[in-house]
N, C-alpha and C positions, 0 to 999 in steps of 0.2 A: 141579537141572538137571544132565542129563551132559551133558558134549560131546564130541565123536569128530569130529578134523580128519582127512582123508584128500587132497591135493591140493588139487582146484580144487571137494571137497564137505564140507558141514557139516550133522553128524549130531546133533541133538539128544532129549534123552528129558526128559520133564517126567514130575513125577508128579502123581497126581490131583489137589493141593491148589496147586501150579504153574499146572493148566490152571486151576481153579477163579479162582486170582487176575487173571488173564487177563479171564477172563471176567468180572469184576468191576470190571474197566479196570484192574487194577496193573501194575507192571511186577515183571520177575524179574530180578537181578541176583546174579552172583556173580563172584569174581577168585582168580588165582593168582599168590601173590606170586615172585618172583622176589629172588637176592641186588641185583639192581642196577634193577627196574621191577616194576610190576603189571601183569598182563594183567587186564583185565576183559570179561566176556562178559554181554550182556545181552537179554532177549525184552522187546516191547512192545507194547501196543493201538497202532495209528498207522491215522489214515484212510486213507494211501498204504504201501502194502507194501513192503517191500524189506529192503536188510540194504547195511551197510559198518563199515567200518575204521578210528575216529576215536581219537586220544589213547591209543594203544595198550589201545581197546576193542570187542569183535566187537559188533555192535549189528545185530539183528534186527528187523523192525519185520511183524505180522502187522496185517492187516484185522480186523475183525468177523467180517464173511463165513470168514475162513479158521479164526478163534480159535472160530465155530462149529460148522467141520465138524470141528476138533481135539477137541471137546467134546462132543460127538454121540456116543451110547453103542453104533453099528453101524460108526462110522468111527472108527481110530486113529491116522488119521495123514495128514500132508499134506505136499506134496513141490512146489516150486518150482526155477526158472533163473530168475536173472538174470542180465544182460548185464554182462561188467564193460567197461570203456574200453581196456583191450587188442582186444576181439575178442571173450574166451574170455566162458563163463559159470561161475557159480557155482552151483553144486547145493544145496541145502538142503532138508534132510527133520524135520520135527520130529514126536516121537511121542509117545503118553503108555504111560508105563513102565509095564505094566500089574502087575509083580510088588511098585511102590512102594507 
């Protein structure tokens, strides 16, 4: 799993075997240690979609429905807002890396 932070959007690229796990109901986890914390970033099956910021970890939460259309061999990718409690939204695009 990449990820690419840019502002208020989060770019991810899964590769074939990522989306596969997905779609198998797993979850994808990976982190970056830091000298003084871990950042953790992770994709998940969840009946309710969305994504936040817990324990100093990105946590993504995808439907069926979307882990579908990400898995769909005409579609590569799927693109969400959500609202954060500021006002603002959050951008998130998750693709499958088609060169992995």
């Amino acid at each position: 799993m990449k990820l690419r932070i840019k502002g208020n959007t989060i770019r991810i690229r899964l590769t074939n075997k990522e989306v596969q796990m997905l779609v198998n109901g797993e979850k994808i986890e990976n982190a970056t240690v830091f000298p003084s914390a871990i950042l953790t970033y992770l994709m998940q099956p969840s009946d309710k979609g969305g994504a936040d910021f817990i324990d100093n970890s990105i946590q993504i939460n995808l439907t069926k429905e979307e882990i579908g259309i990400l898995s769909a061999e005409d579609d590569k990718g799927i693109s969400k807002e959500i609202p954060t409690e500021k006002g603002n939204k959050l951008s998130i695009l998750v693709e499958q890396d088609l060169l992995a």
